[in-house]
C-alpha positions, 0 to 999 in steps of 0.5 A, a space after each residue: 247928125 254923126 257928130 254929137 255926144 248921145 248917151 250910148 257914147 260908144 254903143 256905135 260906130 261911125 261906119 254905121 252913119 253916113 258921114 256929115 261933111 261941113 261945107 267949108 263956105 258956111 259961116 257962123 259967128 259965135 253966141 260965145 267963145 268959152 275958151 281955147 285948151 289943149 289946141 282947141 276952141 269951144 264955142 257956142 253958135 246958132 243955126 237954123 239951117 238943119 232939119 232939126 230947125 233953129 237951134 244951139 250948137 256947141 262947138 270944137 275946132 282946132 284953133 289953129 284952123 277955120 273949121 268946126 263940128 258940133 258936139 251937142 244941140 240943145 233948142 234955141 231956148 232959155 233952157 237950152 242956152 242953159 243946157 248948152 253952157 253946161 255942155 259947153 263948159 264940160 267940154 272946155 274942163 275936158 280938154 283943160 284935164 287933157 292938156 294939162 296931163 299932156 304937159 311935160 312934167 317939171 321935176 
C-alpha cells in the first residue's frame, strides 16, 4: 500500500511505488467515525479484501466527497483496535491544530 504512515515518513517518494487507485464502487461502512476537522473525515473501517488479510484501517477523506485513503493498518484484534483509535485520534488532533492555524485571526 502507498498510502499509509511508516516510520521513515518522508524517506521515499511516491514515484518509487506503483500507485493504488481505490475502486470507486467499493463500500465500506464505518467501526467508528472519529470526527471531521479541517474539511476532512477520519474513520475507522474493516477490510479483509487486501492481501494483508482482515484488518483495521483508519481512514481520511474530504468530507465533502465519498472517497477515502488509508492512513495506517493495524490487525483486526483487540490490540490493534487500541493501536488503530490512538492513530486515528492523532490524526483528528492534527488536522484540529491545522484547521485552527488556518482560521482567520480575530483581532
Amino acid at each position: 500500500m502507498t498510502n499509509i504512515i511508516r516510520p521513515n515518513f518522508g524517506g521515499r517518494t511516491h514515484e518509487t511505488e506503483l500507485s493504488e487507485a481505490p475502486d470507486p464502487h467499493e463500500e465500506y461502512q464505518p467501526l467508528h467515525v472519529y470526527g471531521t476537522a479541517a474539511g476532512y473525515l477520519v474513520a475507522l473501517v474493516q477490510d479483509a479484501r487486501g492481501p494483508e488479510g482482515r484488518c483495521l484501517k483508519v481512514v481520511l477523506g474530504a468530507a465533502s466527497k465519498n472517497t477515502i485513503e488509508a492512513v495506517a493498518v493495524m490487525p483486526a484484534t483487540d490490540e490493534g483496535r487500541v493501536d488503530a483509535d490512538m492513530a486515528a485520534m492523532a490524526v483528528l488532533r492534527a488536522l484540529e491544530i491545522v484547521e485552527r492555524s488556518s482560521a482567520p485571526s480575530s483581532a
